[in-house]
C-alpha positions as CSV (number, residue, x, y, z in Angstrom):
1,X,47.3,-13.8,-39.4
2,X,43.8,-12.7,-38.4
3,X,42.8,-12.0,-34.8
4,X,40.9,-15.2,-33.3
5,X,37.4,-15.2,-31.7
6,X,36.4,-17.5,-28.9
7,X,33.1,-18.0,-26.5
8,X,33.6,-16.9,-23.0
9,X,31.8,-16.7,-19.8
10,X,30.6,-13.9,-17.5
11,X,32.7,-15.4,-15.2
12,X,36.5,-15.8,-17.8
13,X,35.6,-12.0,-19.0
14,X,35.1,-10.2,-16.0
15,X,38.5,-9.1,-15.1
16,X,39.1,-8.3,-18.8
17,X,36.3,-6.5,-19.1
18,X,36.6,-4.6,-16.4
19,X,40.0,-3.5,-17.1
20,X,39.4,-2.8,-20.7
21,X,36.0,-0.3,-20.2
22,X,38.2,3.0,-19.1
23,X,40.5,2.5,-22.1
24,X,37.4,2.6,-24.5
25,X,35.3,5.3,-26.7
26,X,31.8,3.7,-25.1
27,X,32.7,3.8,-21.1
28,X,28.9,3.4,-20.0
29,X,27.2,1.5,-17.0
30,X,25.3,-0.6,-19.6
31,X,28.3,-1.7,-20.8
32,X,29.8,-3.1,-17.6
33,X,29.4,-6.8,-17.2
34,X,27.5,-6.5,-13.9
35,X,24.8,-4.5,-15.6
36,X,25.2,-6.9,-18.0
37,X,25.4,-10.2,-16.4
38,X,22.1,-9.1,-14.3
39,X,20.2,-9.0,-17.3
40,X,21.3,-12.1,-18.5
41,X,20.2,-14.3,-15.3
42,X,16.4,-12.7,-16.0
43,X,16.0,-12.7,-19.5
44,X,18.6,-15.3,-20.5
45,X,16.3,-18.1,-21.1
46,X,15.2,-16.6,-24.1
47,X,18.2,-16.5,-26.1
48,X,21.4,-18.3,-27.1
49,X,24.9,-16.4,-25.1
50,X,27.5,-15.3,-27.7
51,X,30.0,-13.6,-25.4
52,X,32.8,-13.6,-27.6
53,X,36.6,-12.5,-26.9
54,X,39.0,-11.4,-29.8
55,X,42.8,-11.5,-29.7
56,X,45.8,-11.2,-31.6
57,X,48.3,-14.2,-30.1
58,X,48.6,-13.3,-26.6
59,X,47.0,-9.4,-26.6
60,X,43.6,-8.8,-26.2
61,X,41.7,-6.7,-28.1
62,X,38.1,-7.0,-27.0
63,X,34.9,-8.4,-26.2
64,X,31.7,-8.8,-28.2
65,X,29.1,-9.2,-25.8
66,X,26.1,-11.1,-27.8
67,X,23.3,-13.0,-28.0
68,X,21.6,-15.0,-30.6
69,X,18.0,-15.2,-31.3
70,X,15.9,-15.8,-34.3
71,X,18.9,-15.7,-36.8
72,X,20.0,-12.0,-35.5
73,X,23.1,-11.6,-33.3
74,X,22.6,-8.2,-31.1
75,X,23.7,-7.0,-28.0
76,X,23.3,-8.2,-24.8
77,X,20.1,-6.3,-23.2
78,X,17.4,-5.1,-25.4
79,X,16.7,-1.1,-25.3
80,X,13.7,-1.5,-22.8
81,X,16.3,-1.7,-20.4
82,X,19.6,-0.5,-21.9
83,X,19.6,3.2,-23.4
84,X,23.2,2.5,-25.1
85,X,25.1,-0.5,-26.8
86,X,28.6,-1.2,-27.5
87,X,31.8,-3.4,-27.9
88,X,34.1,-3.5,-25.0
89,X,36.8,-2.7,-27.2
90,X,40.0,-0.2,-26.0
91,X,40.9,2.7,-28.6
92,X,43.6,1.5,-31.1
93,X,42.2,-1.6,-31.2
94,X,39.3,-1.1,-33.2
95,X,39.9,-2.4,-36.8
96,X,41.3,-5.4,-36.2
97,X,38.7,-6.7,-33.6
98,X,35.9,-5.5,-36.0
99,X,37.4,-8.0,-38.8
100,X,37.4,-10.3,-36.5
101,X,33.5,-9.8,-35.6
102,X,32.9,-9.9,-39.0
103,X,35.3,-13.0,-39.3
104,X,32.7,-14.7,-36.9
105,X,29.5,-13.7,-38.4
106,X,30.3,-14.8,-41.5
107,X,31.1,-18.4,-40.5
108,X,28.2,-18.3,-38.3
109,X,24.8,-19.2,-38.3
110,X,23.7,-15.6,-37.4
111,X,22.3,-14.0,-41.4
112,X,22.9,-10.7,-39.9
113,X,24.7,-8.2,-37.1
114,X,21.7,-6.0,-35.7
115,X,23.6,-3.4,-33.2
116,X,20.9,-1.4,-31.7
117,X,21.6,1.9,-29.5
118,X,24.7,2.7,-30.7
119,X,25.9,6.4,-29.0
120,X,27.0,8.9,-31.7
121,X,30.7,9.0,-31.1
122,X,31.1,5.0,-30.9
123,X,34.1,4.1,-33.1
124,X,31.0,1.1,-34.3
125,X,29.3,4.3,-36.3
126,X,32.4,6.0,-37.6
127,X,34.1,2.7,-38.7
128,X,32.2,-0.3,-38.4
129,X,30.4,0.7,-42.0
130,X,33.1,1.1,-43.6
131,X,35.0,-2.2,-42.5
132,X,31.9,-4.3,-43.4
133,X,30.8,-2.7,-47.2
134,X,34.6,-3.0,-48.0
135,X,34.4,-7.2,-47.0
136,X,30.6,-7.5,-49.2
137,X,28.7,-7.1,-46.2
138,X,25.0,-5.2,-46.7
139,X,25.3,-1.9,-44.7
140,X,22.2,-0.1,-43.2
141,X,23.2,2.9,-40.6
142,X,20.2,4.7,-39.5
143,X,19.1,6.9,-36.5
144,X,17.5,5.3,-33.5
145,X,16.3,7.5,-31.2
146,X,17.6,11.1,-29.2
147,X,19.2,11.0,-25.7
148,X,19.5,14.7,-24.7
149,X,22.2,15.7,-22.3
150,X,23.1,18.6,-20.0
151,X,26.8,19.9,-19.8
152,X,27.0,20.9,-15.9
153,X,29.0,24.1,-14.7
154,X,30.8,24.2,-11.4
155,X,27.3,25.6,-9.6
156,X,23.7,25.4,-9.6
157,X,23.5,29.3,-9.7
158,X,25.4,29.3,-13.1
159,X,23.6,26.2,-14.6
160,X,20.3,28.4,-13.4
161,X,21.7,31.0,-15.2
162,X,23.0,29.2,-18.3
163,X,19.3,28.0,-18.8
164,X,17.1,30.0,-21.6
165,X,14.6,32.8,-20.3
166,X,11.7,31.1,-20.2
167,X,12.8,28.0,-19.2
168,X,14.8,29.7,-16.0
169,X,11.7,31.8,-15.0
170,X,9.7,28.6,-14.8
171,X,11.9,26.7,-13.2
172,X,12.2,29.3,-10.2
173,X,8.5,30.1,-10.5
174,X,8.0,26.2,-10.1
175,X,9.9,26.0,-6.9
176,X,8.8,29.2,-5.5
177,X,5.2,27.4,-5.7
178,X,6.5,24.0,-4.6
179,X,7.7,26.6,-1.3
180,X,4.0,28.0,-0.7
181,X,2.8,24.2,-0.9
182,X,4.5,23.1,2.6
183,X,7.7,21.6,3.8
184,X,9.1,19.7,1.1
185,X,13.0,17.5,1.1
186,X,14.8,16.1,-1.2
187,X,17.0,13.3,-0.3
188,X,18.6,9.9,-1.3
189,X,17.9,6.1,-1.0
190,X,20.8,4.1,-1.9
191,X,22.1,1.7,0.6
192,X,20.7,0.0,3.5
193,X,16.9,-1.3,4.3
194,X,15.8,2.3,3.5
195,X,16.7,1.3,-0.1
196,X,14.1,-2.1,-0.7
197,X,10.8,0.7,1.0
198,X,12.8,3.2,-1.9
199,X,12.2,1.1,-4.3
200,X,8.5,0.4,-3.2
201,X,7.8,3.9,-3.4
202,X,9.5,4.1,-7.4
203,X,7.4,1.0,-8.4
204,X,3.9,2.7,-7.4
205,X,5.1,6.3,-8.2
206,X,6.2,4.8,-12.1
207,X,3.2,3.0,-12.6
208,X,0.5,6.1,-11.3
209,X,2.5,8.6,-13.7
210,X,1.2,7.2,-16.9
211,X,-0.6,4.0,-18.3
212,X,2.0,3.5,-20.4
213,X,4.3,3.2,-17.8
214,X,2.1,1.0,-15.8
215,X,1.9,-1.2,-18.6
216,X,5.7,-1.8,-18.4
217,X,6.3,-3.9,-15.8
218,X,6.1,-7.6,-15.5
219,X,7.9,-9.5,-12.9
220,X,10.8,-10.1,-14.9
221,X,11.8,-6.8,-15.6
222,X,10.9,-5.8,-11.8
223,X,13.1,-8.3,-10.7
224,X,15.6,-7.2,-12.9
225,X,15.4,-3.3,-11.6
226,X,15.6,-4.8,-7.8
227,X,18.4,-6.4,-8.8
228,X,20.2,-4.0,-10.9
229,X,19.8,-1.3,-8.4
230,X,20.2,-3.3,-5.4
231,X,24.0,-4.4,-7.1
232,X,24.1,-0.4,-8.1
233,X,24.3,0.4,-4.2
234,X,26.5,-2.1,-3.5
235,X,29.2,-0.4,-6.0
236,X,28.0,3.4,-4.6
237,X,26.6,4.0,-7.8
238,X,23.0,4.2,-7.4
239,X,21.2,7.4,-6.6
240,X,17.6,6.9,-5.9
241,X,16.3,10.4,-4.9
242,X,12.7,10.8,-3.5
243,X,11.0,14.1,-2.7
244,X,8.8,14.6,0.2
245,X,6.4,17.2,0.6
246,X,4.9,17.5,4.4
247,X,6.2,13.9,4.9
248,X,4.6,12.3,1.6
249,X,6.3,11.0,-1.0
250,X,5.6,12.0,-4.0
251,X,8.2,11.5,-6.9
252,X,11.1,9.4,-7.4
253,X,13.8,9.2,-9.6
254,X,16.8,6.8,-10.1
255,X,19.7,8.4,-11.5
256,X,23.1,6.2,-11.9
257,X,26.7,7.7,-11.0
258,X,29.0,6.3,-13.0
259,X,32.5,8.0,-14.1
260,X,31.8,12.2,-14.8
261,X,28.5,11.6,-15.7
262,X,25.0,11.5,-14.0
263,X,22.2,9.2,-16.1
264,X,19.1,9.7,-15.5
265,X,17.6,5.8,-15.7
266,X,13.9,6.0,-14.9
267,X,11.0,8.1,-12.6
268,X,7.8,8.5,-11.4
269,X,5.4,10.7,-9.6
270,X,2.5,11.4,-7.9
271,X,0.0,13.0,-11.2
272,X,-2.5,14.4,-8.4
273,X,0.7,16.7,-7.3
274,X,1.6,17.5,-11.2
275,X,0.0,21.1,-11.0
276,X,3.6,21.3,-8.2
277,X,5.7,19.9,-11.5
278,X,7.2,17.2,-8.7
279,X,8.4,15.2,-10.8
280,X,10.3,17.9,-13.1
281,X,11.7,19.5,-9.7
282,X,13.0,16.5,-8.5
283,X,14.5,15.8,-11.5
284,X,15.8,19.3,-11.3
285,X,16.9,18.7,-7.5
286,X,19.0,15.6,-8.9
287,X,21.1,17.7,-10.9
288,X,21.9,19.9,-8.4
289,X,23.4,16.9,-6.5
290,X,25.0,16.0,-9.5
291,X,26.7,19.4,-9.4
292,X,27.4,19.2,-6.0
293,X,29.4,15.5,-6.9
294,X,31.2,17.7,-9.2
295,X,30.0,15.3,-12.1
296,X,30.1,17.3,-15.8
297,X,27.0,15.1,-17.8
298,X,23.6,14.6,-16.6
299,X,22.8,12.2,-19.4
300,X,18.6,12.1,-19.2
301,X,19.0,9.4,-21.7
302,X,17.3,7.7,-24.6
303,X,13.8,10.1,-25.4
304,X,12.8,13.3,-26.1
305,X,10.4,13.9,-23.4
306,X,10.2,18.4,-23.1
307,X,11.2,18.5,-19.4
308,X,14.7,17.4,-20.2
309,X,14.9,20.3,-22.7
310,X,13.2,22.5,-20.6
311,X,16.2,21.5,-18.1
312,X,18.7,22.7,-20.6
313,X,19.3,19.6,-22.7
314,X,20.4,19.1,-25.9
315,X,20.3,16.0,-28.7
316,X,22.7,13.5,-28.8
317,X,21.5,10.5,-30.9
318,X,21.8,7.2,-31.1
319,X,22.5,4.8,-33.6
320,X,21.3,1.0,-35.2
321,X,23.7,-0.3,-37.4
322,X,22.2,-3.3,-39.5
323,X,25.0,-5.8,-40.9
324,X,24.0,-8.6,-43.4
325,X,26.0,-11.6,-44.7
């Protein structure tokens, strides 16, 4: 007897989900329903919910958190906001609850699974394939994108040290100069009314970094960071650094705590300052809090922007896995 595939709510899965996330390959804060459920009260309107939970009799193996639009079920969250994609599905359990995804989309009236952002060691990339050409399904498995990541020692002397030549000279050449420039502090936003004036400051300092970035925001996804992060303090997750320099503030950067790891979710900066390299140092200062939490990842996430190498990162990639009836 196959497993069996029902529509849920936020509200029916939460204590499931919750409970399954630490038994699973993909334990990221994307992946948690709050993250999730945030994005679906702002940008819900424009698609069709297919939350789905799969179990075998009385166990349950997993959820499929989905949505429907145009034909294509995806995840939940599109990658403007998300930097990785999964199934909340425990180890051991894999097989089964894929057959029974599959199960679904082929009675559906989705013509195709599109699973976007897919981290490299997902169980989805190893398996998922595999499952799906052996039941007829049309395969495609491609590369998405890099998200480079930093493997933290116990100290910030020996992550100095473990960086390459050049890249440790600048670094200390960069903060000797930041020195000469005045009195400048790093410290952290992430609870209180200290946090909404935080968030002020990362709003102008994102949009002055680049045009690009300025051309990001409408108020949807603005209201969607306020709420994200303002839900990510509540849970002492959020870690909103700012740097100061002679009591201006002139870069942000919003990194999220979650589990060993340290992602590094968005920033911005003052460009008039950029011949200090504020925004690279306060990313720099961020991992040195990271290594203070005794956290083992900073994840700089999806992107391969040179400061994050230059900060001793290397590729991880991520994946979009194309399923068609």
């Amino acid at each position: 007897m196959s497993a069996s595939v029902r529509a849920v709510s936020f509200e029916d899965a939460e204590a499931e989900w919750e409970a399954a996330l630490p038994r699973c390959a993909t334990d990221t804060v994307f992946v948690t329903p709050w993250w999730q459920k945030v994005w679906w009260h702002c940008f819900g309107t424009d698609y069709e919910l297919r939350l789905l939970a799969v179990s075998d009799g009385d166990t349950a193996l997993g959820l499929a958190p989905l949505v429907l639009r145009a034909g294509l079920l995806s995840f939940l969250g599109d990658t403007d906001l998300f930097d990785y994609h999964d199934f909340v599905v425990p180890r051991g359990n894999e097989e089964p609850f894929y057959e029974a995804v599959l199960d679904y989309l082929a009675g559906s009236d989705a013509v195709a699974l599109d699973l976007k952002s897919l981290p490299q060691d997902s169980p989805a990339v190893e398996l998922l394939p595999a499952v799906a050409e052996r039941r007829g399904f049309s395969v495609a498995l491609e590369r998405e994108d890099v998200a480079p990541v930093a493997e933290l020692p116990d100290t910030w002397d020996e992550y100095v040290a473990g960086l390459g030549k050049k890249n440790r000279h600048e670094l200390r050449r960069k903060f000797r100069r930041l020195d000469a420039a005045g009195q400048h502090t790093q410290y952290v936003c992430d609870t209180g009314r200290e946090l909404g004036r935080c968030l002020e400051d990362f709003f102008r300092l994102h949009r002055a970094s680049d045009p690009e970035k300025a051309a990001f925001w409408n108020p949807r996804r603005e209201r969607f960071f306020v709420d994200v992060l303002t839900e990510a303090a509540a849970r002492d997750t959020l870690r909103l650094a700012v740097l100061e320099l002679d009591g201006e503030r002139l870069a942000t950067c919003i990194s999220i705590d979650y589990g060993s790891v340290y992602l590094l979710y968005n920033s911005g900066y003052d460009p008039t300052y950029s011949r200090l390299s504020v925004g690279l140092l306060n990313k720099a200062l961020a991992i040195k809090g990271a290594i203070a939490s005794g956290r083992r990842t900073f994840d700089f996430l999806r992107g391969d922007e040179r400061y994050k190498y230059d900060l001793g990162a290397v590729d991880r990639w991520v994946y979009r896995l194309t399923i068609r009836r």
